[in-house]
GUTIVEX-166691 format. One record per residue (C-alpha): residue in three letters; y, z, x. Coordinates in steps of 0.25 Angstrom, whole numbers, plus 5000, padded with zeros to 4 digits. Layout:
alaYZX/...
// end
This chain:
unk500050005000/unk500950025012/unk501149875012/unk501649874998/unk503349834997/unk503149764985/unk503049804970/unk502749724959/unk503049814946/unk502849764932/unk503949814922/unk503849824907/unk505149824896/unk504849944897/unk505449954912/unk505450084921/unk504950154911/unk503750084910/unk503350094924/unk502450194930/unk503250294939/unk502450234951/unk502850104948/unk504250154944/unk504450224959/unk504150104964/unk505050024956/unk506150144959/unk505950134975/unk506149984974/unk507149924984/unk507149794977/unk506649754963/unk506449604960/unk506249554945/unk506949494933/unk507949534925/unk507249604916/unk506449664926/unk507749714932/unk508249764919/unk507149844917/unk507049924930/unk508549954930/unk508450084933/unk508050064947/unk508850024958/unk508549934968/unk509049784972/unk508549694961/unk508149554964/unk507949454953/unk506849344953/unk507149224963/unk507549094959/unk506849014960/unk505849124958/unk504649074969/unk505549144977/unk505249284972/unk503949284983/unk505049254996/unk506049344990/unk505149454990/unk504449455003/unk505949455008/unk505849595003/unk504549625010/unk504749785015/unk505649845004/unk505149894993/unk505149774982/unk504849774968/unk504649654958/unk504849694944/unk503849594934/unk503549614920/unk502249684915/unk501049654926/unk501649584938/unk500149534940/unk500149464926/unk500749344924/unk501849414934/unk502649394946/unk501649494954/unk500749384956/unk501549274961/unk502049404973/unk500549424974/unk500249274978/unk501349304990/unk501449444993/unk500149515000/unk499549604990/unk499649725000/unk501349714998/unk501349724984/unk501049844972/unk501049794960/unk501349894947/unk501149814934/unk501549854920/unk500949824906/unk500849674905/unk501449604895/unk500149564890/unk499549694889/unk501049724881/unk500549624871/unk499049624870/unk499349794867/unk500449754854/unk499549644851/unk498349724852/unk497449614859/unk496649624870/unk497049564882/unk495649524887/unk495649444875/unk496949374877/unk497449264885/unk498549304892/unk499649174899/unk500849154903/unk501849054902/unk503149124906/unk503649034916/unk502548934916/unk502348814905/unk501948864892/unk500948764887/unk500048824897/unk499648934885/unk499048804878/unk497848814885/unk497548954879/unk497748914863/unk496348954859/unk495748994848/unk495849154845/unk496449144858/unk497749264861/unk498649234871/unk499649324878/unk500649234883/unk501949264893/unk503049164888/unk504149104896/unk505349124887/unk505749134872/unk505348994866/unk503849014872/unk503249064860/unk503648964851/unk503248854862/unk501548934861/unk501848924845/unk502148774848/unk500748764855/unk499948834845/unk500448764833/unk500248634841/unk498948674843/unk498348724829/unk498648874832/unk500048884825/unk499349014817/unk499049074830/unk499849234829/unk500849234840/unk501849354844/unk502949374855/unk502949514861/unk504249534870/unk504949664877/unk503449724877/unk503649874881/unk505149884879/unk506149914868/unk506249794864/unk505049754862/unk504749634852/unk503649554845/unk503649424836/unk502449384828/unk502049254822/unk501349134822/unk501349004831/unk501648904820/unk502748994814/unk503249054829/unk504949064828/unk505249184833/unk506449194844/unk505849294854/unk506149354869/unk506049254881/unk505249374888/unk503949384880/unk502349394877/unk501749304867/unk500449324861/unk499649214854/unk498449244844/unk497849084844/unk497449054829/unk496748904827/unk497048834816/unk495948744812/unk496548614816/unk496948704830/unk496748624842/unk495648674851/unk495848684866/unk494848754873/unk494948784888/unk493648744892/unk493948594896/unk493448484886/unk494848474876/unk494748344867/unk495148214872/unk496248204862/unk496848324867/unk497448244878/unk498348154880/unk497648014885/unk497547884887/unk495947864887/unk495847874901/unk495448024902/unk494448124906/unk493648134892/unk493348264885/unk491748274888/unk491948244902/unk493248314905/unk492648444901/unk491348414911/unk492548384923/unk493048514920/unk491848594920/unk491648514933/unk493048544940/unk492948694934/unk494348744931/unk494648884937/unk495848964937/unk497048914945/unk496148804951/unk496748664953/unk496248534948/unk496548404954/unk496448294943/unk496548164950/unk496748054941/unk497248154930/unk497448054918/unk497948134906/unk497648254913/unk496348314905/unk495648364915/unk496848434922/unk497048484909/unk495848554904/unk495648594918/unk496848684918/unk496648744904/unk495248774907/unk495748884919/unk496948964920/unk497848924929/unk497148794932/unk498048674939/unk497948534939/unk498448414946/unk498348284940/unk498448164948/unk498748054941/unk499347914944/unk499847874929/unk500947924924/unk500547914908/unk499448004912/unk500148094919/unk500948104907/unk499848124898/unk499248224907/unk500548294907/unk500648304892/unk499248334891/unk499548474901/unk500648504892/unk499748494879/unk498448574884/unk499048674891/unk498948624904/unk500548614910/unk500548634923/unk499548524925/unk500048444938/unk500348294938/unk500348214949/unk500748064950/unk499747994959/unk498347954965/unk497348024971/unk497048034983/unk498548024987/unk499048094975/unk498048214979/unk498848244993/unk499748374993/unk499048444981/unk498548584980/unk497048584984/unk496148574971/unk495048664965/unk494448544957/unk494648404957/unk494448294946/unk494448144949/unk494648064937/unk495247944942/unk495547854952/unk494347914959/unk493947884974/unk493347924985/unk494547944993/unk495148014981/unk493848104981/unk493948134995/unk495348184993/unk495348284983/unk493948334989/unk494548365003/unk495748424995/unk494648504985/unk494548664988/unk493348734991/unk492448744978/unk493448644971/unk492648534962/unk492748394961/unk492448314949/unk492648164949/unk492448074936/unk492047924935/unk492047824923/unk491947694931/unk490847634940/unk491647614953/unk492047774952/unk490847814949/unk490447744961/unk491547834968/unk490747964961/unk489347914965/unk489847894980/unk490448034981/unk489448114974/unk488348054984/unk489048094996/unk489648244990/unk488648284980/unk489048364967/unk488848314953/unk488848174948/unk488648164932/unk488948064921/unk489448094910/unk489448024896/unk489848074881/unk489848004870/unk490648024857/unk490547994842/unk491247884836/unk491347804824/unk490647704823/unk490947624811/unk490547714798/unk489647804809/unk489747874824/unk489247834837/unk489347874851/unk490647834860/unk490247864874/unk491247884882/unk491147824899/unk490147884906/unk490947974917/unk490348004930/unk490448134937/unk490548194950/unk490848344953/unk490748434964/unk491248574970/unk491648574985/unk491048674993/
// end
């Protein structure tokens, strides 16, 4: 603990009051306090030299270490370590220099009035970050607890659950949790126009109408969902590709040759914090890529113009690759030198000469080598028939 100069104290509305008289001292003996206004507002009483966020606020972590050997405090709201600023200093601060002292998170604040449990609850944020992201979670029976970034949030969450067939779905807006002026504003989706704070909590009880759109997680969403212009990686076998690239948190997938974007898609729904770069040379399907993100939950997906393997130079090293177009060896053997340890590799081909590529790589690297073909039911006349669609080939692997 010797080492320790840094303190990371969550604060409620509550403020000194609510701190534990440990953590109090050590907000007491402070010679400088960083935070926000509010957090300065609500630790008054103490005097030290107050600092106010950086501008532009990637700073905060050089400001800081500035102050290395006086004793520093960063005031954050509820649990620096959820959704917080403690974990952005803890990516660049030793842990040995710091102490963190958390306070009831708003989560917890909310689930308590609300009376769910949290383990049964998804609990996002979008304060500061694009607020389609939440899209992803409209299940179902599903609760959210989400962070908002500003006043006009909820009513942009009711927008999305109406749009999606969940307009009944229960909402309320807890703000001030904890102090005196604590409020809370109940309603529906379909129905949401109340004006509320800029700083608050929204929670989401998902009701389904019968019509609701259904967009599970597990990869596999209905073709029509997407934005397209045929040329795409088609429901059966884009569900097989992802269970093949195995999405897992915070990995990255390089989708070379993107198209509309499908399988970036589903692959950063079906984990959290997933990210994507598609590589794609057209600009229409970029568009529809982009719109298809937007849509499904996806926003941060990454979009680059150009054509592997040139296009693949400079870019984070991946945790999955796909190769759905403009497949080559010289294109495989780019992104496999750029793949990480454990990474996989899944590589699809609808023609002859690419399949020809495949057949070529899978004798000299081993892995799978599959077809795939699916069929489905259409009209024929007064009666039904099978369409099959083009048989896809295959290939996966894992580097070891």
């Amino acid at each position: 603990m010797s080492d320790v100069w840094l303190h990371i104290v969550g604060i409620g509305e509550d403020g000194m009051a609510g701190l534990s008289p440990a953590t109090r001292a050590v907000l007491e003996a402070a010679e400088i306090i960083v935070g926000g206004d509010r957090h300065h507002r609500l630790s008054d009483s103490v005097t030290a030299e107050r600092v106010a966020w950086p501008s532009p606020f990637d700073a905060l972590i050089d400001m800081l270490k500035g102050y290395r050997g006086r004793r520093v405090v960063v005031l954050a709201t509820g649990d620096p370590l959820w959704f917080s600023v403690g974990a952005r200093i803890g990516r660049a601060i030793p842990a040995r220099e710091i102490l963190y002292h958390p306070q009831l998170s708003a989560f917890q604040l909310a689930a308590a009035r609300l009376g769910w449990s949290l383990a049964d609850v998804e609990t996002l944020t979008v304060h500061g970050r694009p607020v389609e992201q939440m899209i992803a979670f409209i299940q179902p029976d599903a609760r959210l607890l989400i962070l908002t970034t500003g006043a006009e949030t909820p009513a942009r969450i009711a927008a999305f659950l109406t749009e999606r067939g969940f307009g009944g779905s229960p909402m309320t807006v807890l703000a001030n949790m904890g102090g005196a002026e604590e409020a809370r504003f109940d309603g529906v989706a379909e129905s949401w126009n109340h004006v509320v704070p800029a700083f608050n909590t929204l929670a989401v009880d998902c009701v389904a109408a019968p019509d609701a759109a259904l967009l599970p997680r597990v990869p596999g969403l209905d073709d029509d969902l997407f934005q397209h212009d045929g040329t795409m990686t088609k429901q059966e076998v884009r569900a097989v590709t992802l269970a093949k690239l195995m999405p897992m948190r915070g990995a990255l997938l390089w989708d070379v040759g993107t198209g509309c974007g499908s399988v970036a898609v589903e692959w950063m729904r079906a984990a959290r914090y997933a990210r994507a770069i598609g590589i794609e040379p057209r600009a229409d399907r970029r568009a529809m890529a982009a719109a298809n993100a937007l849509a499904l939950g996806a926003p941060k997906l990454e979009l680059i113009d150009g054509t592997a393997p040139a296009a693949l130079q400079g870019l984070d090293a991946p945790d999955a690759v796909f190769l759905g177009g403009g497949l080559g060896k010289d294109v495989f053997d780019a992104a496999w030198d750029r793949l990480k340890p454990l990474g996989r590799l899944v590589a699809n081909a609808v023609t002859l000469e690419s399949e020809g590529v495949l057949g070529a790589l899978h004798a000299r690297h081993g892995g799978q080598l599959v077809r795939l073909q699916s069929a489905r039911a259409e009209g024929v006349g007064r009666f039904r028939g099978w369409r099959p669609a083009m048989p896809v080939t295959q290939w996966s692997l894992i580097k070891r």
